[in-house]
C-alpha positions in Angstrom: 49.8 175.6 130.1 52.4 174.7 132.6 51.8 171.5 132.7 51.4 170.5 128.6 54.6 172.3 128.5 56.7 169.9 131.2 54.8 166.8 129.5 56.1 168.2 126.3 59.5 168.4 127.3 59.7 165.2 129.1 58.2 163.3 126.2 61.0 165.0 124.5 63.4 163.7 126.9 62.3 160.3 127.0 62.5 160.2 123.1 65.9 161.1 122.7 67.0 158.9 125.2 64.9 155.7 123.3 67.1 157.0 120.3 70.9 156.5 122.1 69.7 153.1 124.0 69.2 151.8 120.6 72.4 153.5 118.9 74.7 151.3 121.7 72.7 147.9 121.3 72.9 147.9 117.8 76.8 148.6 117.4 77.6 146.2 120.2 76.0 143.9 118.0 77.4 144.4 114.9 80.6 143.6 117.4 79.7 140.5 118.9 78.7 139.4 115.5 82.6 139.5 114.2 83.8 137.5 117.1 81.6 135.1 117.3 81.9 134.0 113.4 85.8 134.5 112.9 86.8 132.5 116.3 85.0 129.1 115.8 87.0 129.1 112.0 89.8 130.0 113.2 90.4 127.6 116.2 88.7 124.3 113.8 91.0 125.5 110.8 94.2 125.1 113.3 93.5 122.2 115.1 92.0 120.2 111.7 95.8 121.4 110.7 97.3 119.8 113.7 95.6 116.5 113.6 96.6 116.4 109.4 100.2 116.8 110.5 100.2 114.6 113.6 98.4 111.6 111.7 100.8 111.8 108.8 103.9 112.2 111.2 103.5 109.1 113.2 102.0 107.1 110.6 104.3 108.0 107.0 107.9 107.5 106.8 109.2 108.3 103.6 113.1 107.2 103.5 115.5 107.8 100.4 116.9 104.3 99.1 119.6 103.7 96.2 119.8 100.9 94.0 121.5 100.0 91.1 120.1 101.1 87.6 119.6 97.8 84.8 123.2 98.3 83.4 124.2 97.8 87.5 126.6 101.3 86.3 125.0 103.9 87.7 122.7 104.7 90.9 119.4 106.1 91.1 117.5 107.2 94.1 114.1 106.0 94.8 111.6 107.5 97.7 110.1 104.2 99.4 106.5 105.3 101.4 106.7 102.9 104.9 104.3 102.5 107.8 106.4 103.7 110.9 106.4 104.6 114.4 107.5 108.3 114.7 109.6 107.2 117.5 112.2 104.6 115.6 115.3 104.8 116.2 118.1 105.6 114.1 119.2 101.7 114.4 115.3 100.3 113.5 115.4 102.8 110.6 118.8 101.8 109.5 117.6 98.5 109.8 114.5 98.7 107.7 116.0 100.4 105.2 118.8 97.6 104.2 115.5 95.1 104.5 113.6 97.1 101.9 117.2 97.4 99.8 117.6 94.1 100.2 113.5 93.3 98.6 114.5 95.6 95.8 113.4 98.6 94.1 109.7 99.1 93.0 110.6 101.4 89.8 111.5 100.3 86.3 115.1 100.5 85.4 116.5 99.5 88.2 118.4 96.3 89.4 118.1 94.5 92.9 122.0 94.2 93.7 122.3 92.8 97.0 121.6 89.0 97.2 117.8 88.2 98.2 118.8 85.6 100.9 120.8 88.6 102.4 119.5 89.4 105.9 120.2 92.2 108.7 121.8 90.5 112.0 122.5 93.8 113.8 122.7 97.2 113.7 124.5 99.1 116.4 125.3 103.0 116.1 128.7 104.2 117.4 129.3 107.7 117.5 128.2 108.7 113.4 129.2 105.5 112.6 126.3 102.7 112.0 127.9 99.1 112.3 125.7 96.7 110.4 125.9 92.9 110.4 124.9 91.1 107.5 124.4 87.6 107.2 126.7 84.9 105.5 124.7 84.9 102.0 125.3 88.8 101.6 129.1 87.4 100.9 128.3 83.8 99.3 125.6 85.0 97.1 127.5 88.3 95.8 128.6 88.0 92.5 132.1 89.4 92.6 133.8 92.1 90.5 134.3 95.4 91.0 131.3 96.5 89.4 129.1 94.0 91.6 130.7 94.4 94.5 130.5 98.4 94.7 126.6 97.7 93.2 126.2 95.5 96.0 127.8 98.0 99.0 127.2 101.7 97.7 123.6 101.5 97.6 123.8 100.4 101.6 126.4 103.2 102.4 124.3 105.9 100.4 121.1 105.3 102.3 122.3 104.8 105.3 124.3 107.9 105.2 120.8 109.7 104.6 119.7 108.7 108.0 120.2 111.8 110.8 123.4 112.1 112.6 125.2 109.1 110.1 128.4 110.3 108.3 129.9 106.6 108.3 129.0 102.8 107.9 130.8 99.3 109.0 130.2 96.7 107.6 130.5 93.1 109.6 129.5 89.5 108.0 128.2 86.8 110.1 129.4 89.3 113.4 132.9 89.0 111.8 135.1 91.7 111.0 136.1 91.2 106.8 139.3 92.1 106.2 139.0 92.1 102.1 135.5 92.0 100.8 135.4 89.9 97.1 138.9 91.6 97.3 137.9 95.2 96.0 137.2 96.2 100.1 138.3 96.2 103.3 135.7 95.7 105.6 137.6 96.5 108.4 137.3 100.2 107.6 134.5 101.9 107.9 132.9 103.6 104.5 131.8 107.7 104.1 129.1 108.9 101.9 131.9 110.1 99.7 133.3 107.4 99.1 130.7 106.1 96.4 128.8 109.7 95.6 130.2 109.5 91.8 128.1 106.7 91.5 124.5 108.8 91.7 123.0 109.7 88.8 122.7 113.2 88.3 
């Protein structure tokens, strides 16, 4: 009697114990099961993010130009999409940007006012102040008036003045300093963003 008793009670034992054992195993689990489907997703969302933003960093360079509109009154901003090194510098940007002014605008409407034979000898930052150097034609081919003229510089000084840490521009022609410009101005001076921001187009 004894002894079916103790086997009864340790069957007993033994089953309730089976019972916990498997409560534990299956919560830890369920548990295991979260962290292993949220942290692979997670960690491939961010760095998928990463390499999108790197890639288009060092690859897209989207600078504001200004050219002229087709009555060569008015100015009108155009986004230009480049291939560019992330690490230009202000002077390579500066540069590129007067080259792609000087091949004039892709939109409708507007008017290429610098001369095409124009080209870019130098650019040379000093202090907030970008000194560019323009070749010979950018005077010889211009074609004079005060209407032409300011067509022919504002658009320069406005993108330019874009570019980070810029506030000023200088203009020299043929490494010359100009003292009167198609006598409307002094290119001795150097030129703010103000100086031609009533010419935007609102």
């Amino acid at each position: 009697m004894k002894r079916i008793i103790m086997t009864m009670l340790i069957l007993g034992l033994l089953a309730v114990g089976f019972a916990g054992c498997g409560s534990v195993t299956d919560n830890s689990s369920e548990g295991d099961s979260v962290v292993v489907d949220s942290n692979p997703l997670d960690s491939g969302s961010a760095d998928a993010d990463k390499g999108s933003d790197s890639s288009k960093d060092s690859n897209q360079w989207q600078p504001v130009l200004y050219f002229s509109d087709s009555d060569g009154i008015n100015i009108i901003k155009e986004t230009r999409n480049l291939e560019a090194d992330e690490n230009l510098t202000v002077e390579e940007k500066a540069k590129a940007c007067v080259e792609e002014l000087i091949k004039g605008p892709k939109s409708s409407g507007l008017m290429d006012s610098i001369p095409d034979a124009s080209k870019v000898r130098s650019v040379v930052k000093e202090g907030d102040t970008l000194v560019v150097d323009l070749s010979e034609e950018f005077d010889r081919d211009n074609v004079g008036g005060s209407t032409g003229t300011t067509m022919a510089v504002a658009p320069i000084v406005l993108t330019l003045t874009d570019l980070e840490g810029v506030e000023k521009v200088k203009f020299k022609i043929g490494g010359k300093d100009v003292g009167d410009f198609k006598g409307h101005y002094d290119f001795t001076r150097p030129f703010e963003r103000a100086d031609f921001e009533q010419y935007i187009q609102k």
